[in-house]
C-alpha positions as CSV (number, residue, x, y, z in Angstrom):
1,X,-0.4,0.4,-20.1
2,X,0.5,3.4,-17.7
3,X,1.0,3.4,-14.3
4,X,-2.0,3.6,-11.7
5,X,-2.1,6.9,-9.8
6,X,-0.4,6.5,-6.3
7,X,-3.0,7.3,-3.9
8,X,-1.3,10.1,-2.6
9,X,-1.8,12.0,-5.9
10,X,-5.4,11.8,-5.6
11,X,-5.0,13.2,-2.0
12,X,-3.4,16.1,-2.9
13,X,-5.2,16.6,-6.2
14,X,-8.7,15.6,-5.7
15,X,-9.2,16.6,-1.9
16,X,-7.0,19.3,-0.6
17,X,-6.6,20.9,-3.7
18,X,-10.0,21.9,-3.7
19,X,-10.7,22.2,-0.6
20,X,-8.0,24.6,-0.1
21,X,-6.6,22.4,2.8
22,X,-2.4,22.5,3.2
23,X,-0.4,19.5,3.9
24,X,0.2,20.9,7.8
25,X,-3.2,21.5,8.0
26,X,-4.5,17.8,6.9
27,X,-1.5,16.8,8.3
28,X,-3.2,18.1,12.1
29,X,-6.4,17.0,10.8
30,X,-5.3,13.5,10.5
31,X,-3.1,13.0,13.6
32,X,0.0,12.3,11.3
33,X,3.0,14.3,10.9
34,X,3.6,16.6,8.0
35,X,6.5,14.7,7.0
36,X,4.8,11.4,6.5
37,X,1.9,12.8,4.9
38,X,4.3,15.1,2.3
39,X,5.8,11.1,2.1
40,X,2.3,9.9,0.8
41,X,1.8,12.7,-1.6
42,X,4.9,12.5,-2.9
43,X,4.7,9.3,-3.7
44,X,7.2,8.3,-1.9
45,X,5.5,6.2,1.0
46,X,2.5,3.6,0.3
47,X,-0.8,4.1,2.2
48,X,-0.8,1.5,4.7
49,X,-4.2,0.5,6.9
50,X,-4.1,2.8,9.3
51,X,-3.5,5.7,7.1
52,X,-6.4,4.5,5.2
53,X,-8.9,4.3,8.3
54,X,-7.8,8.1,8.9
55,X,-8.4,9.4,5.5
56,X,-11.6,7.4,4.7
57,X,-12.9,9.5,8.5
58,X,-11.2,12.2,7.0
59,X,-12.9,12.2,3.4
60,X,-15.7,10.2,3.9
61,X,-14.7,7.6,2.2
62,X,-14.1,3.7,2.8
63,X,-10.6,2.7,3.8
64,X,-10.3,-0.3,1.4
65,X,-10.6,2.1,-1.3
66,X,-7.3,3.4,-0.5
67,X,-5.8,0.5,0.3
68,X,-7.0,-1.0,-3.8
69,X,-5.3,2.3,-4.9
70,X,-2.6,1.3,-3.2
71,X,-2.5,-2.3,-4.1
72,X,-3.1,-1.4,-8.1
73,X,-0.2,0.8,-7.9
74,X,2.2,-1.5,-5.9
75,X,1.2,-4.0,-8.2
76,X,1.6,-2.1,-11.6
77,X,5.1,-1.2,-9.9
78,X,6.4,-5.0,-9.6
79,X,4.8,-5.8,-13.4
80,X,7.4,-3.8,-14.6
81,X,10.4,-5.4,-13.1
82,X,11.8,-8.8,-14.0
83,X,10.1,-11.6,-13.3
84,X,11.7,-13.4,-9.7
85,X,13.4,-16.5,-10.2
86,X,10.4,-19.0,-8.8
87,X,10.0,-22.6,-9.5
88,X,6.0,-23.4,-9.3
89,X,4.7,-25.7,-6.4
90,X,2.7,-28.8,-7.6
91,X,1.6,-31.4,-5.1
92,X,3.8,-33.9,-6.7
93,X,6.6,-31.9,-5.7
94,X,5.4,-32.7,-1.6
95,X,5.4,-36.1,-2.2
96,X,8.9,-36.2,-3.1
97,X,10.8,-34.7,-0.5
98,X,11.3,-35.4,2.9
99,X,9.1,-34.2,5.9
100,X,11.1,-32.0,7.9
101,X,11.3,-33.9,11.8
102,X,10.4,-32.3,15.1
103,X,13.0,-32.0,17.2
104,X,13.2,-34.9,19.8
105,X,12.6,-33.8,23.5
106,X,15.4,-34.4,25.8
């Protein structure tokens, strides 16, 4: 399986692109600074909520869609590494230990 496009791939490829929009100019457009939106496209920064909300206004689209895009990709990206070290919770396990006491008031 191949990686999930990271979002800002399909902004740079599927909306400025053709549109013949710059990165300074969305960049304006979007209230962001050129940096952080070269940071997106690049890859090299996730699309986070608010960033979503601008370019859905922006694009006309709907800001969960970015945020999935970003979620496959992030998601993809942590398939690939080693599985963390993680013992599984089971309601047995509760029972066992301890409750953990409120401090006393003095």
């Amino acid at each position: 399986m191949h990686s999930p496009t990271h979002p800002g791939e399909i902004i740079q490829e599927l909306y400025l692109a053709p549109l013949g929009i710059t990165v300074v100019q969305a960049s304006e457009a979007l209230g962001v600074s050129r940096k952080y939106l070269s940071q997106i496209i690049n890859g090299h920064m996730p699309v986070r909520p608010g960033m979503a909300a601008r370019l859905a206004v922006a694009f006309g689209t709907e800001p969960d869609t970015w945020i999935n895009l970003q979620a496959q990709h992030d998601l993809w990206v942590v398939s690939q590494q080693p599985k963390p070290k993680v013992k599984q919770l089971r309601s047995e396990d509760a029972r066992k230990s301890p409750r953990p006491r409120a401090p006393r008031a003095r």
